[in-house]
N, C-alpha and C positions, 0 to 999 in steps of 0.2 A: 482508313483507321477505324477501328471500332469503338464506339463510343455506346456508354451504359445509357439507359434511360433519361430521360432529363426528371429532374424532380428536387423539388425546394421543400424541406421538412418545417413545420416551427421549432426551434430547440428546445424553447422555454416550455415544452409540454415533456421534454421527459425529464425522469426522475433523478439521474447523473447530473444536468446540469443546476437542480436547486441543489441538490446535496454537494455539489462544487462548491455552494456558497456559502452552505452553513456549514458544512465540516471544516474547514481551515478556520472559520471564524471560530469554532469551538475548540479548535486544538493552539489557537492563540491563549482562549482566553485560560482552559488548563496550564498551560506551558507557562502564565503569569504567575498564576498560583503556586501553580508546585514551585515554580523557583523563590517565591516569594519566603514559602515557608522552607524552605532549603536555607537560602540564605539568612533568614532571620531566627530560625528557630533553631533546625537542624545544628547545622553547622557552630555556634554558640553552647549548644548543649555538648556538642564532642566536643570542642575548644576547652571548657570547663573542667572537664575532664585529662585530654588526651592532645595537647594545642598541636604536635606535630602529624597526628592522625588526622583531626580535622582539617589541615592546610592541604594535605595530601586529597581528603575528601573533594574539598572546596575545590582546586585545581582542576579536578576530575573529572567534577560535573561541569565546570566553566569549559573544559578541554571539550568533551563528547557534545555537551549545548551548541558552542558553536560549530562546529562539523554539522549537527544536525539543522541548523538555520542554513548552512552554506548550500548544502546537496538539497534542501527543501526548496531553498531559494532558486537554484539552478532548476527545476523544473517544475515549478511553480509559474515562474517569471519569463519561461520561454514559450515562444507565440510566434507560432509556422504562420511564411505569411498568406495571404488570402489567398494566391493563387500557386498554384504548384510549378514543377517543372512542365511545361509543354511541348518543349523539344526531346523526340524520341530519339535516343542514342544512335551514334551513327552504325556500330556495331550491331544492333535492334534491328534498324532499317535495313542495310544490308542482310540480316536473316541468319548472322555468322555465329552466333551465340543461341543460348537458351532464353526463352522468354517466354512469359502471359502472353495468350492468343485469345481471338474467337473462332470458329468453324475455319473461317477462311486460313485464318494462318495471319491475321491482322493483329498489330498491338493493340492494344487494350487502352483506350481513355477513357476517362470519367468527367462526366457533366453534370452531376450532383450539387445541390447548395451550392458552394465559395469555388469549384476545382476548376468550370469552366474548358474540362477539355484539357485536365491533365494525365499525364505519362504513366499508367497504371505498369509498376514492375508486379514481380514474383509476389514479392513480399509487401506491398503498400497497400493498406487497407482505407475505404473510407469511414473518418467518424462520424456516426451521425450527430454525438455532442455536440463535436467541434466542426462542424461540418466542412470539414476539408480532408482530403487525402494524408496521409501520413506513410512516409516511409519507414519498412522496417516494422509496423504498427503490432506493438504485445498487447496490450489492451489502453483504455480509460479509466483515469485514475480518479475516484470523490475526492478523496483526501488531497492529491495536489490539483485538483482541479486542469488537468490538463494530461492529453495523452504520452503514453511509456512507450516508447519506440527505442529497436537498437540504434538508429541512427542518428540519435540526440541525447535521449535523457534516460535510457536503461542503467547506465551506470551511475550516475546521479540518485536515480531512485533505489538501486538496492542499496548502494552507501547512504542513505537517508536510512534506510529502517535499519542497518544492520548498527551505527552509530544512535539511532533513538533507543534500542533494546538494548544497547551498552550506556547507555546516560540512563534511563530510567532504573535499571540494575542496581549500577552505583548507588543511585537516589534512592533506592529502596532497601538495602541493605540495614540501614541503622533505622531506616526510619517503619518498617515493615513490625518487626517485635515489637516495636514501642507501642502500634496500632494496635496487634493481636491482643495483647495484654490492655488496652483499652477495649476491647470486644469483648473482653470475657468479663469485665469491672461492671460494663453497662448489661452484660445478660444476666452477670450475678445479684444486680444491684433490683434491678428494675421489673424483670420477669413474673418475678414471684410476691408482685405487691402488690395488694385492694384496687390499687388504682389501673392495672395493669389490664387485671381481671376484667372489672369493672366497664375500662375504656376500649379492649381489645378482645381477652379472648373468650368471653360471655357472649358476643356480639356477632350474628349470621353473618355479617358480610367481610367477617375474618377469612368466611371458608368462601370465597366468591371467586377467587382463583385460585382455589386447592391448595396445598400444603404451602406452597414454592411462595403464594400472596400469602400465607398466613404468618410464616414465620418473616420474611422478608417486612410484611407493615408491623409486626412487632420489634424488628430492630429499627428500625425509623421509628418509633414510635417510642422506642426507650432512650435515644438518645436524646429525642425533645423532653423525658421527663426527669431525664437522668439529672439535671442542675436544680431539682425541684427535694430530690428527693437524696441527695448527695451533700449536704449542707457539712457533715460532720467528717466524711470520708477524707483521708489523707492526699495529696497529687500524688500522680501515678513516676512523676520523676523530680526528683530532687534540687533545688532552687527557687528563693522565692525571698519578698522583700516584704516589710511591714507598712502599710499603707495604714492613714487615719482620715477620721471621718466623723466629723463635728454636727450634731443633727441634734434640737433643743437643749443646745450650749453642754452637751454631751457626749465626750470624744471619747468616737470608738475603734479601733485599732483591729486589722485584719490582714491575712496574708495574701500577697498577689504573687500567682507563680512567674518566673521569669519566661517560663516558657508556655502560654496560656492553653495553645493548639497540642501540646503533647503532655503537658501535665492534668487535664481534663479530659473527657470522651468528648470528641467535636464532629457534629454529622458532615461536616464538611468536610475535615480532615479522611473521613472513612471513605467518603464518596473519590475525593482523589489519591489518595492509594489504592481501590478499588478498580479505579478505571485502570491507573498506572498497571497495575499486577493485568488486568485484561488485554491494556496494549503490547505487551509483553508477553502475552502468547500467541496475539493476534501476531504478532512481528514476526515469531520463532517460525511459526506456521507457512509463515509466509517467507521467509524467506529456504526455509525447508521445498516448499513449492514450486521457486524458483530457479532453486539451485538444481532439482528433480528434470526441469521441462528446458532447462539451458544445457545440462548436459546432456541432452536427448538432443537439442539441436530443434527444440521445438519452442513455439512461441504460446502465450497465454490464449490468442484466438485459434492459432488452430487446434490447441487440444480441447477448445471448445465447439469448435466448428465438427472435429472428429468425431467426437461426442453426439452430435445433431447425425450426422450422418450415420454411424452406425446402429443408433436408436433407431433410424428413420428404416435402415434394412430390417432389421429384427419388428420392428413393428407390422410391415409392409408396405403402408401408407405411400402413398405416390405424391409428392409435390411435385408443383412445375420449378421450384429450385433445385440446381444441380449444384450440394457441395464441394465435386470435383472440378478440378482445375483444369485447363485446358494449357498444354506447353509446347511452344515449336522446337522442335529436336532437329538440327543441322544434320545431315549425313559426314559433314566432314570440314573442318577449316580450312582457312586459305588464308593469305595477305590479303586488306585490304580492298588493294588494286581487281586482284582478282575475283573476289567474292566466294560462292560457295556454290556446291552443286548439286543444295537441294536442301529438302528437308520435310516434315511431316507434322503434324498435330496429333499430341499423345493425351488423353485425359490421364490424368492424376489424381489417387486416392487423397483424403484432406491429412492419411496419417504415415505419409509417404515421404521419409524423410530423405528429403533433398536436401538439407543443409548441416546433416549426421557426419560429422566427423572424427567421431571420438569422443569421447565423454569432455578428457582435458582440454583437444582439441577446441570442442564448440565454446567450454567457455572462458578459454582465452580469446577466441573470437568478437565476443561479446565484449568483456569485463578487461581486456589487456595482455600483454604476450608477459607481462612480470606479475610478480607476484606484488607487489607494492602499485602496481597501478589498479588493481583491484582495491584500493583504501584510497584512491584521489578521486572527486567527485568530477573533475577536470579532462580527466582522459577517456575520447570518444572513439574505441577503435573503428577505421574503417569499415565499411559498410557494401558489399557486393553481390546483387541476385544473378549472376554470373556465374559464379561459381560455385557449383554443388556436387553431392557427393558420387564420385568418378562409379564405383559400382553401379549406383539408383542409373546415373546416365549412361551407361553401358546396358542397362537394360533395359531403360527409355530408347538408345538408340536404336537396339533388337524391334522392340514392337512398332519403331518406326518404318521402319525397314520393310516388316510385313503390310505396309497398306501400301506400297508401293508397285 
């Protein structure tokens, strides 16, 4: 059996595995906030208003929130274990099937990090993050801190963004005007004032990152001075209580909005529907991406692996990596008992779609043969580097043939 290199990486030296640790923590501590002010502000303002609009609201977001904790959780929380499978199929061994080869026509193990001398199929990449083989392997994820593979958690992670770009939605719809119109209060108010001048755009290191840092530290900068220079201005939304306030035996009487984060300009408030409206096109994007390279029948590393190689001919450049793949091609099946009668070693382009079935085809494959199992974060369809597309192997078994 063929076995890669040996070699033990440190993890903690790349860049995936720190941002495994702060990105979840930072999408916790967002995910408090926003709901914070979802349920405390939000929600009460439409209630006041509109009580069966807001319950409907409130439902919504509680509805889409938990789906997205569920499907984050499912592949967050899943942890391959250290050592892979080491038993090569019997089908493999026998030679009766398609498989990863080296030169000789050997399967393919990995002695990398944690693998030890595990079962390299078609499709199992190793992670260096996670330093273990992965079957199935689409990429590594920061955000869940752990790898997308069809064999576990593909369908888990696109029902994760596709439920976080529908709860975030929800959550922005009422709450999104309410912000704009808080954007325009703070540029109208603050912009064009002595102090503005004065503190900002008088001052070279306005222009120290061109346009983009000029106006960008002037809105941060007008929201810090916005409560300074706002004393007489009305709340931007309607509700509020008479609060008193006794200072040298002299009571003084002033209005508190009920709703403080949306009847004021709050740079906190900006910063998290800011992000919010970002994640939400990072999500669209992304699952636009996915849906692109699943109905190709393609996975995230080899359209990147693709990529390396066809730069790599256009360039010229010779490395000693070969992104093609090396595949034993049977001449012909048989039972079992009998075995087979032969077979050869075919390289493979890295954009050679072996697992091209159809557009619908592949991602039923993937995502579920219903249409409703594509929305459960639960169902993991089967998983086979086995079976690939009958034409690509009808002309795999062609150039087999010739080195015979």
């Amino acid at each position: 059996m063929s076995i890669t290199a040996r070699h033990r990486g440190n993890r903690w030296k790349r860049p995936n595995v720190w941002l495994g640790k702060l990105i979840p923590t930072l999408i916790c501590i967002f995910g408090f906030y926003g709901y914070r002010l979802v349920l405390l502000e939000v929600y009460p303002l439409i209630k006041a208003h509109t009580p069966t609009v807001a319950l409907l609201y409130l439902s919504w977001v509680n509805f889409f929130l938990g789906l997205v904790v569920f499907s984050y959780s499912l592949v967050y929380f899943h942890r391959k274990p250290r050592t892979n499978s080491l038993q090569v199929p019997a089908e493999v061994q026998q030679k009766r099937v398609v498989f990863a080869c080296d030169e000789a026509g050997e399967p393919l193990r990995c002695d990398r990090d944690n693998c030890n001398g595990s079962y390299l199929s078609i499709r199992t990449r190793h992670c260096r993050d996670c330093q273990s083989c992965q079957v199935g392997f689409d990429h590594h994820c920061s955000f869940m801190d752990n790898c997308v593979s069809t064999s576990s958690t593909f369908n888990p992670f696109v029902t994760f963004i596709f439920y976080a770009v529908l709860l975030l939605v929800v959550a922005l719809v009422p709450l999104a005007p309410l912000q704009y119109r808080a954007f325009r209060e703070v540029i109208a108010t603050t912009w064009r004032t002595e102090k503005m001048r004065e503190d900002w755009w008088s001052r070279w290191y306005s222009w120290v990152g061109g346009p983009v840092w000029r106006y960008a530290g002037a809105i941060v900068l007008g929201y810090l001075q916005y409560p300074s220079v706002s004393i007489d201005r009305p709340f931007l939304v309607p509700g509020h209580r008479v609060k008193t306030l006794v200072r040298d035996g002299i009571t003084y009487a002033y209005d508190e909005s009920l709703y403080p984060r949306l009847a004021t300009p709050t740079l906190s408030t900006l910063v998290l529907v800011a992000f919010a409206t970002l994640i939400v096109g990072i999500g669209i994007g992304m699952l636009c991406m996915i849906i692109l390279n699943a109905r190709k029948g393609m996975s995230a590393v080899q359209v990147e692996r693709t990529h390396r190689y066809r730069l790599q001919q256009r360039s010229g450049i010779s490395t000693s990596h070969d992104a093609r793949l090396r595949l034993w091609i049977p001449f012909s099946e048989t039972d079992t008992t009998e075995g087979v009668e032969g077979g050869a070693v075919v390289m493979v382009e890295p954009d050679t779609p072996l697992f091209d079935f159809g557009p619908m085809e592949n991602w039923k494959r993937l995502m579920g043969q219903n249409w409703w199992d594509w929305f459960v974060p639960t169902r993991i369809p089967p998983h086979d580097d086995t079976v690939v597309n009958p034409s690509i192997l009808e002309h795999l078994l062609t150039e087999a043939r010739k080195k015979q």
